[in-house]
PDB file of the backbone (N, CA, C, O) and the ligand in Angstrom, with CONECT records:
HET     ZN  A 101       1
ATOM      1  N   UNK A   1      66.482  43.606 123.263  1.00  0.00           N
ATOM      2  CA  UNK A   1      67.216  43.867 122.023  1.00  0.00           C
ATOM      3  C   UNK A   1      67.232  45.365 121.730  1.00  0.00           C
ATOM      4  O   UNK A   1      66.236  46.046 121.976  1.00  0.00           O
ATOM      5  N   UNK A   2      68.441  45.939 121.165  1.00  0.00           N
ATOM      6  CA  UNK A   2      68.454  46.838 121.246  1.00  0.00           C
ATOM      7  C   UNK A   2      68.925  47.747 119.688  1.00  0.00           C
ATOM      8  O   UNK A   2      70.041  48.216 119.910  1.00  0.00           O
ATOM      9  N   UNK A   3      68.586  48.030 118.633  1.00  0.00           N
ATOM     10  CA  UNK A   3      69.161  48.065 117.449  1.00  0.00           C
ATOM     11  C   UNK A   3      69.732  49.700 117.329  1.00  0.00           C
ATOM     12  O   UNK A   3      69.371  50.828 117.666  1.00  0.00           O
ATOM     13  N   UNK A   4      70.884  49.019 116.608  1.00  0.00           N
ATOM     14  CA  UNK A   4      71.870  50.559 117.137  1.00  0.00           C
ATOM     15  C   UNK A   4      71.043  51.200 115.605  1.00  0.00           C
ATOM     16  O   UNK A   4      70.364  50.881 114.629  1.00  0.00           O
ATOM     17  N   UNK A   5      71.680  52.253 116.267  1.00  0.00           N
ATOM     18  CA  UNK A   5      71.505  53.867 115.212  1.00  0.00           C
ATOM     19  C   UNK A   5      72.167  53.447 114.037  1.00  0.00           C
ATOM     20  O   UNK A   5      71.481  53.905 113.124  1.00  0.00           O
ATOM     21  N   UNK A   6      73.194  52.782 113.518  1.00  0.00           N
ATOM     22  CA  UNK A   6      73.685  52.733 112.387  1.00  0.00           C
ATOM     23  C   UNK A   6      73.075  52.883 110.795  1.00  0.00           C
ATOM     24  O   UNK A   6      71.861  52.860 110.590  1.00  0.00           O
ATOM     25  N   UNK A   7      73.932  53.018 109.853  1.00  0.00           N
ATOM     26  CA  UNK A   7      73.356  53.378 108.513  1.00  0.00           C
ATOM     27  C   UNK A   7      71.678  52.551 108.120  1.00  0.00           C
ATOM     28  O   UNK A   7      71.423  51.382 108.409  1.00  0.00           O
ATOM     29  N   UNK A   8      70.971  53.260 107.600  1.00  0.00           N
ATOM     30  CA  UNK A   8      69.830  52.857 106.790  1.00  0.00           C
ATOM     31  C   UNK A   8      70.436  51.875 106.019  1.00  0.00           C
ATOM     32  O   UNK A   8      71.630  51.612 105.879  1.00  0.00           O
ATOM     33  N   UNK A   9      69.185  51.240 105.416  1.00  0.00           N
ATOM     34  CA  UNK A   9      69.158  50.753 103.769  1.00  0.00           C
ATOM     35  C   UNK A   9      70.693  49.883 103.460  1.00  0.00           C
ATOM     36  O   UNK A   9      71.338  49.836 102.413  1.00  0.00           O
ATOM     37  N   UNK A  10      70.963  49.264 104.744  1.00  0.00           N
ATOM     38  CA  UNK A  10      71.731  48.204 104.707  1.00  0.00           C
ATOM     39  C   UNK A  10      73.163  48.582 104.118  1.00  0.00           C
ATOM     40  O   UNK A  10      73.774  48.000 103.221  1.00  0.00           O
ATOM     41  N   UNK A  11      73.507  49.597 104.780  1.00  0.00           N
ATOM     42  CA  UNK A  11      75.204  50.091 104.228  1.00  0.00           C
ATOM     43  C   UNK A  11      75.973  49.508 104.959  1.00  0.00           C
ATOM     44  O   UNK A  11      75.707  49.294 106.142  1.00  0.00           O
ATOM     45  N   UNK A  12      76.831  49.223 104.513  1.00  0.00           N
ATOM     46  CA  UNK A  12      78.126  48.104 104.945  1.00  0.00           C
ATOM     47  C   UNK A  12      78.621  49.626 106.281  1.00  0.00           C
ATOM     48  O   UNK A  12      78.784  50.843 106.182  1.00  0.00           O
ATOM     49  N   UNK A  13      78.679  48.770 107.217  1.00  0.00           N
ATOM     50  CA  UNK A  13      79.855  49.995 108.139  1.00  0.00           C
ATOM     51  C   UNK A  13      80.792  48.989 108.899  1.00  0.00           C
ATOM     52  O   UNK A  13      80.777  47.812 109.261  1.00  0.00           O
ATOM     53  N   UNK A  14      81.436  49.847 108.934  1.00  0.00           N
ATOM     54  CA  UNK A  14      83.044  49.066 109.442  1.00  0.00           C
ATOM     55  C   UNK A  14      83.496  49.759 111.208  1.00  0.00           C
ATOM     56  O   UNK A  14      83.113  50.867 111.585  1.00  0.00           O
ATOM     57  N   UNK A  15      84.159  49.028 111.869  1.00  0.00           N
ATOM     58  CA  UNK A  15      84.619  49.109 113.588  1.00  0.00           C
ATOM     59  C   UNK A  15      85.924  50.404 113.175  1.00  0.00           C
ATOM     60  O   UNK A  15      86.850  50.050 112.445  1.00  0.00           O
ATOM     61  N   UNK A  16      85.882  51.736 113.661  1.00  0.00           N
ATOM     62  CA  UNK A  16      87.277  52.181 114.003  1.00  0.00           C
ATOM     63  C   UNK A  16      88.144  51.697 114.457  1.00  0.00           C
ATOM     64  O   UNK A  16      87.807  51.370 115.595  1.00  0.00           O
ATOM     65  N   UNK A  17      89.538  51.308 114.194  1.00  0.00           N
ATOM     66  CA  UNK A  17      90.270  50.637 114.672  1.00  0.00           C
ATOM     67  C   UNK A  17      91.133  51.361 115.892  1.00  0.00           C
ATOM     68  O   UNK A  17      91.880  50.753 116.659  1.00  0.00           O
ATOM     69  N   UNK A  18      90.859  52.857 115.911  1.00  0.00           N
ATOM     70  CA  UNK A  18      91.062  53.789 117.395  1.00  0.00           C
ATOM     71  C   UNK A  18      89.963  53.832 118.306  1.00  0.00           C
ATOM     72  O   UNK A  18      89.971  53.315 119.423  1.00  0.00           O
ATOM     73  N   UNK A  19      88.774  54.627 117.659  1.00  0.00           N
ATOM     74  CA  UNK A  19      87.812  54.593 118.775  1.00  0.00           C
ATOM     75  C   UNK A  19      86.053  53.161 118.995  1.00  0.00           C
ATOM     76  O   UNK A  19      85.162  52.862 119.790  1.00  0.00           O
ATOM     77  N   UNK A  20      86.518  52.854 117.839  1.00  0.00           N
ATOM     78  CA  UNK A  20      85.729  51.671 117.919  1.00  0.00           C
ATOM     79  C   UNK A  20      84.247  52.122 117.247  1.00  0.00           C
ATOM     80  O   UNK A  20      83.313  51.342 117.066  1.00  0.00           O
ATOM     81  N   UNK A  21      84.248  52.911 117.068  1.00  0.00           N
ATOM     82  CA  UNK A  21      82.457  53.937 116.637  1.00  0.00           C
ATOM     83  C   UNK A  21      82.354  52.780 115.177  1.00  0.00           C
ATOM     84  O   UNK A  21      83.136  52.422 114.296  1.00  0.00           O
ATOM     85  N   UNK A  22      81.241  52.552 115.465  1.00  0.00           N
ATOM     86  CA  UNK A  22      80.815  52.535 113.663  1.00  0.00           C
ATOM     87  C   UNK A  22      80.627  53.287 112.937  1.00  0.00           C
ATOM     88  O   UNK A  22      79.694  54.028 113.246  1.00  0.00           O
ATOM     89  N   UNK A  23      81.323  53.593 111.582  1.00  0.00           N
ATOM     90  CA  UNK A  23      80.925  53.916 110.325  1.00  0.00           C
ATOM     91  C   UNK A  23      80.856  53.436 109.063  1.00  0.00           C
ATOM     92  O   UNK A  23      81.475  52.509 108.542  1.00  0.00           O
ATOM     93  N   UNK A  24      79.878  54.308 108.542  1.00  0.00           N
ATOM     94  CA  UNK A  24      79.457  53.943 107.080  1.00  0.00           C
ATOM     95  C   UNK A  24      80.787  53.835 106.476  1.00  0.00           C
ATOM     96  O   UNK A  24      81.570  54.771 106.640  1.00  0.00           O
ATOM     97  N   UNK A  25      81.281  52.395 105.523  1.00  0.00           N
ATOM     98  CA  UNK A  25      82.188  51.989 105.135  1.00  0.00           C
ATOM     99  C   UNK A  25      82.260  53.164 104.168  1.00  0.00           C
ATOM    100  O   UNK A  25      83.324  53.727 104.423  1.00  0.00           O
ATOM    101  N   UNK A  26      81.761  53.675 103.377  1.00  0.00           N
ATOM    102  CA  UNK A  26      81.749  54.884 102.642  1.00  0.00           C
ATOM    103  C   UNK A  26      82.536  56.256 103.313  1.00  0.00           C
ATOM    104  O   UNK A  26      83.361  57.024 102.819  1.00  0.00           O
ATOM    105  N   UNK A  27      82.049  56.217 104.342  1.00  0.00           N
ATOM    106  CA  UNK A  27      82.629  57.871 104.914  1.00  0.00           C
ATOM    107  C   UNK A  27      84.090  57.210 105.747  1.00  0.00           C
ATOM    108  O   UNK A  27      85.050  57.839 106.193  1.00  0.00           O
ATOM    109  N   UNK A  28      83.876  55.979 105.752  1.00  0.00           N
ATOM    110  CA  UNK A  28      85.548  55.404 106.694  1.00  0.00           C
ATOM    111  C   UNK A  28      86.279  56.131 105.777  1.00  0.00           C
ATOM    112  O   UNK A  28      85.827  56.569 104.719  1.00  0.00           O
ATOM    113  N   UNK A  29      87.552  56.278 106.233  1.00  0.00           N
ATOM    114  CA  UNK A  29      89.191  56.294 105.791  1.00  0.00           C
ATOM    115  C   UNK A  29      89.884  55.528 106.093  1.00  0.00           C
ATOM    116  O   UNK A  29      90.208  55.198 107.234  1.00  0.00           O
ATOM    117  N   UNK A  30      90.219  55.127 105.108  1.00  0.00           N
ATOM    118  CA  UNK A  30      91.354  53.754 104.885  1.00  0.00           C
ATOM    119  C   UNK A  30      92.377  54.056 104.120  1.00  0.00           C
ATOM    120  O   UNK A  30      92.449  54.105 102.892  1.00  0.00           O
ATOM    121  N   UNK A  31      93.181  54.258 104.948  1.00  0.00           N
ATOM    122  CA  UNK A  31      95.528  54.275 104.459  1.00  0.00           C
ATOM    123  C   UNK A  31      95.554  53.188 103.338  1.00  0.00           C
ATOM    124  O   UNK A  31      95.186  52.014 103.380  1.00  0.00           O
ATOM    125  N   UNK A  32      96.017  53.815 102.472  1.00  0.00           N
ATOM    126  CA  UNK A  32      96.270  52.731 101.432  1.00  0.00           C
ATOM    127  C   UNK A  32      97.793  53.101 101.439  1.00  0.00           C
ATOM    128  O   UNK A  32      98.322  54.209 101.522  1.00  0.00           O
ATOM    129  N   UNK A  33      98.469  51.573 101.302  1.00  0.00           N
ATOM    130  CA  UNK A  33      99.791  51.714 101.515  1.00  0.00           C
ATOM    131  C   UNK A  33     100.377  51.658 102.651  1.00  0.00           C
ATOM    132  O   UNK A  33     101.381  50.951 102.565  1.00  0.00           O
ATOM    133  N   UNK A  34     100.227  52.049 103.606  1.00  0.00           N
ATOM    134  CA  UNK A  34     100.231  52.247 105.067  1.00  0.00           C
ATOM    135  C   UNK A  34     100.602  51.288 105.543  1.00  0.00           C
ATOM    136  O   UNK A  34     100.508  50.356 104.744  1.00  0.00           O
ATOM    137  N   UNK A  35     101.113  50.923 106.752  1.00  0.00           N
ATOM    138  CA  UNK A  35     101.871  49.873 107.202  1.00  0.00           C
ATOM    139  C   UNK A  35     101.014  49.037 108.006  1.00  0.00           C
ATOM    140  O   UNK A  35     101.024  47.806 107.981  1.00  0.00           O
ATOM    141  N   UNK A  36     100.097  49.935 108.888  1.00  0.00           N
ATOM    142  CA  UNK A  36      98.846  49.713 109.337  1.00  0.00           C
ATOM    143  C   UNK A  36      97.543  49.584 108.350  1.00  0.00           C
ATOM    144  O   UNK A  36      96.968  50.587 107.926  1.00  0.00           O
ATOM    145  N   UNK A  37      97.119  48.190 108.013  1.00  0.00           N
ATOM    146  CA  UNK A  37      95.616  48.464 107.428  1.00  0.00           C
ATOM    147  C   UNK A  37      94.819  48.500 108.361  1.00  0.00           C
ATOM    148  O   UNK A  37      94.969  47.706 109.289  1.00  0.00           O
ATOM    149  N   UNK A  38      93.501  49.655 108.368  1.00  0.00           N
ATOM    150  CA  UNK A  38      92.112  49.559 109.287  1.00  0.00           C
ATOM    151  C   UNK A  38      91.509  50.155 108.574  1.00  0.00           C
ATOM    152  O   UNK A  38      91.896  50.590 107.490  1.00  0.00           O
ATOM    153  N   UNK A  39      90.580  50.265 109.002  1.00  0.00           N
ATOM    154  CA  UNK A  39      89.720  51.682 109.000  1.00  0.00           C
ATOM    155  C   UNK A  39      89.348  52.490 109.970  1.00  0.00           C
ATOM    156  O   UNK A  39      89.071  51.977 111.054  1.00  0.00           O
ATOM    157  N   UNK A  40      89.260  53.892 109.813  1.00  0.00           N
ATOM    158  CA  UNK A  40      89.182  55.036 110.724  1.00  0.00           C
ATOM    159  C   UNK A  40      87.863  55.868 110.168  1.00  0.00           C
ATOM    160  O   UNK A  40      87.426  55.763 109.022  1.00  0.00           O
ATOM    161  N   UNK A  41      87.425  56.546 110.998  1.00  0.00           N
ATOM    162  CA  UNK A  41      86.818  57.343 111.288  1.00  0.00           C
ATOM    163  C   UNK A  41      86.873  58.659 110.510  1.00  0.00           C
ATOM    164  O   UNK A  41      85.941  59.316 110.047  1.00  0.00           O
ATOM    165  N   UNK A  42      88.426  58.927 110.473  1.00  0.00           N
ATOM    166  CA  UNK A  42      89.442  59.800 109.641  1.00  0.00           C
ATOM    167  C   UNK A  42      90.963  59.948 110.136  1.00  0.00           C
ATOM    168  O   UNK A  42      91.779  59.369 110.853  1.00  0.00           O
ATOM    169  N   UNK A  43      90.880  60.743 109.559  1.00  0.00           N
ATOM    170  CA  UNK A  43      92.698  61.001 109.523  1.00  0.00           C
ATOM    171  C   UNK A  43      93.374  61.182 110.966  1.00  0.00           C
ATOM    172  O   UNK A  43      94.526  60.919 111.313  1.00  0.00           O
ATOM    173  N   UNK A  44      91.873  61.927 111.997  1.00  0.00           N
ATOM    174  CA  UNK A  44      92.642  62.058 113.426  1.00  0.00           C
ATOM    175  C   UNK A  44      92.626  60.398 114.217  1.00  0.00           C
ATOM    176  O   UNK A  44      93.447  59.779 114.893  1.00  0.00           O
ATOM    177  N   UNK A  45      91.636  60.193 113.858  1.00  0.00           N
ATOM    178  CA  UNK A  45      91.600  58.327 114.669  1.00  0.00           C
ATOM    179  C   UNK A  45      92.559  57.923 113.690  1.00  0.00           C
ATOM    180  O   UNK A  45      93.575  57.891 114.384  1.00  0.00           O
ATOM    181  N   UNK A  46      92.929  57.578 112.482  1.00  0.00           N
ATOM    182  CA  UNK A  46      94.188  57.137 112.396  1.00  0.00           C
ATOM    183  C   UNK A  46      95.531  57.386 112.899  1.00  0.00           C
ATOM    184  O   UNK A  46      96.304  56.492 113.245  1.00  0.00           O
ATOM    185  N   UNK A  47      95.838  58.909 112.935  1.00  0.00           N
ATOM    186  CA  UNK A  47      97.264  59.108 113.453  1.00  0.00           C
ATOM    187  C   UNK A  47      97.442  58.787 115.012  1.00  0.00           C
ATOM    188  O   UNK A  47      98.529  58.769 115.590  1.00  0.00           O
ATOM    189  N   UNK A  48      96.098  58.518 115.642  1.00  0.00           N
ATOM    190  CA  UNK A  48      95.598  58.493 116.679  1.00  0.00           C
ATOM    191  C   UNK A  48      96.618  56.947 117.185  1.00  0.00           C
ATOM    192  O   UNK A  48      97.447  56.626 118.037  1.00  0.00           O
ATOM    193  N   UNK A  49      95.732  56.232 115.775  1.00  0.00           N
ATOM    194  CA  UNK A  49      96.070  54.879 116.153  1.00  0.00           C
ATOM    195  C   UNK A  49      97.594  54.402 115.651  1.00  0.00           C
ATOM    196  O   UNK A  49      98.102  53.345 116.025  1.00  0.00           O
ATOM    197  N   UNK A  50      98.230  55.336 114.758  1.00  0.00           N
ATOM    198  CA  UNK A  50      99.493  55.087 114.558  1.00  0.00           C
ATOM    199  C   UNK A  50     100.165  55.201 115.908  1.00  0.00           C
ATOM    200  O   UNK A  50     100.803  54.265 116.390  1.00  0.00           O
ATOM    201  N   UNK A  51      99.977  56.590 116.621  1.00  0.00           N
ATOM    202  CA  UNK A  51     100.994  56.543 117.157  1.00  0.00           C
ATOM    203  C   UNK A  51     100.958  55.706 118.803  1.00  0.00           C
ATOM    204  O   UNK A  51     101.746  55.747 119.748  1.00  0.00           O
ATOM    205  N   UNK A  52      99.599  54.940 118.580  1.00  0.00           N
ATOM    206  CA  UNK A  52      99.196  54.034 119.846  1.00  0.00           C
ATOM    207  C   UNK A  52     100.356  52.740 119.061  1.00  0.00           C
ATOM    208  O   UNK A  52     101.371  52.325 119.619  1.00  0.00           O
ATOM    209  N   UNK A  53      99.843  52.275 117.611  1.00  0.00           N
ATOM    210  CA  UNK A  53     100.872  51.236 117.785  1.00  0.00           C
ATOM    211  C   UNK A  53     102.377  51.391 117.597  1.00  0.00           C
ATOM    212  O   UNK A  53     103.041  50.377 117.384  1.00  0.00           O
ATOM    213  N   UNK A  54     102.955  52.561 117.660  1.00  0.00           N
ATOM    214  CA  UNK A  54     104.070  53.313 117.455  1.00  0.00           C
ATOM    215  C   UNK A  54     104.581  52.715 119.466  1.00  0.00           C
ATOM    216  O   UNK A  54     105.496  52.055 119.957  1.00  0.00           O
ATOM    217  N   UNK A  55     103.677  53.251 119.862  1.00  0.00           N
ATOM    218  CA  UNK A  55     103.974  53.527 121.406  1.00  0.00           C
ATOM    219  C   UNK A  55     104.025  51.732 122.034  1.00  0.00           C
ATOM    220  O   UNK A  55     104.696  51.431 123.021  1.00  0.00           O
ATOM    221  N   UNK A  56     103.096  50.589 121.150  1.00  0.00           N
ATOM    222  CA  UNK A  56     103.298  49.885 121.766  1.00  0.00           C
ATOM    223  C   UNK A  56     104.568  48.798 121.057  1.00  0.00           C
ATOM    224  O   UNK A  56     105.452  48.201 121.672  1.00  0.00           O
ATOM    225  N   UNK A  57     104.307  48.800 119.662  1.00  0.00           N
ATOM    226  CA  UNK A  57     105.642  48.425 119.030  1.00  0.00           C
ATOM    227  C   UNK A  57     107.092  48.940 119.498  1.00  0.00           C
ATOM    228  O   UNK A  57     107.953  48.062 119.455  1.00  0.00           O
ATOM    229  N   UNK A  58     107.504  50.171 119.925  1.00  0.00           N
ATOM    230  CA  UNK A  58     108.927  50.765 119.403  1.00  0.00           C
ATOM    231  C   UNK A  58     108.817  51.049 120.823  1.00  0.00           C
ATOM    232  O   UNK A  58     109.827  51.722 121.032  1.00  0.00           O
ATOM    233  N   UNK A  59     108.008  50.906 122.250  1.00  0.00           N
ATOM    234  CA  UNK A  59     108.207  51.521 123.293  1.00  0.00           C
ATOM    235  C   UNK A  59     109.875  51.036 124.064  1.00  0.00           C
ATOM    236  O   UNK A  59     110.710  50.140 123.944  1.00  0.00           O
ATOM    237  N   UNK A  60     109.691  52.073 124.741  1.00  0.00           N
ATOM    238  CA  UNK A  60     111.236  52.365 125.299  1.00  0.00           C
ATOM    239  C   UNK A  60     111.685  50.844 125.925  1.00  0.00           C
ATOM    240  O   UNK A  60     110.845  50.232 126.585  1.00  0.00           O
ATOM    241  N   UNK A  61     112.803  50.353 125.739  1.00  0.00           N
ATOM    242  CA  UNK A  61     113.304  49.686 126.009  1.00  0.00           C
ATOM    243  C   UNK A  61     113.641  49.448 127.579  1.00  0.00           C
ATOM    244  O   UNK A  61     114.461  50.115 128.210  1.00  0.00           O
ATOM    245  N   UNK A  62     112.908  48.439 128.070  1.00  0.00           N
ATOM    246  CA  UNK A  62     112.847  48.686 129.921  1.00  0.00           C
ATOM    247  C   UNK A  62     111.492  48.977 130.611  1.00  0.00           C
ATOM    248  O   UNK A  62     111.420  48.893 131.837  1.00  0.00           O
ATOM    249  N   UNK A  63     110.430  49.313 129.875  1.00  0.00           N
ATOM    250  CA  UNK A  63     109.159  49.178 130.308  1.00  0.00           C
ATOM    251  C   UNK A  63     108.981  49.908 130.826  1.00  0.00           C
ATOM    252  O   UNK A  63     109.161  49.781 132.037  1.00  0.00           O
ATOM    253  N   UNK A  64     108.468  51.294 130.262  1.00  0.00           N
ATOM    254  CA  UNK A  64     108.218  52.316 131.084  1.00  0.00           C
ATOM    255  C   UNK A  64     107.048  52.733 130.961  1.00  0.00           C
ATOM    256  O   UNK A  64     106.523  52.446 129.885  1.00  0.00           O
ATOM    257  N   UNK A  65     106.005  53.728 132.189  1.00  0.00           N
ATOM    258  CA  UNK A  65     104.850  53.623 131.596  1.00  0.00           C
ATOM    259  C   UNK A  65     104.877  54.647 130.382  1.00  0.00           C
ATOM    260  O   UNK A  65     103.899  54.754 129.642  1.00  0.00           O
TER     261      UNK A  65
HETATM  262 ZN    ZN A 101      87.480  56.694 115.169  1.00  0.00          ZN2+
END
């Protein structure tokens, strides 16, 4: 068994929805409004992950890599 590093004193932390890291639900960033709900890490793992589901939603027509 192996107990991760995560927050003390029982703080809620939440999965990045780009890089997968845990964080303290407190220091997450979460888009309100946004078309995408997650939580991020911050603002770069979000645009991160916009434009991953940008790339897999709207990709070019014909399957390209
Ligand atoms: Zn992240």
């Amino acid at each position: 068994m192996t107990d991760k590093p995560i927050a003390p004193s029982g703080e809620p932390t939440i999965t990045c929805a780009a890089c997968f890291n845990e964080v303290p639900l407190s220091a997450a960033f979460t888009p309100e409004g946004a078309e995408y709900v997650g939580h991020f890490c911050g603002i770069e793992c979000y645009q991160q992950f916009l434009a991953e589901a940008k790339r897999r939603g709207e990709g070019t027509p014909g399957g390209g890599a």
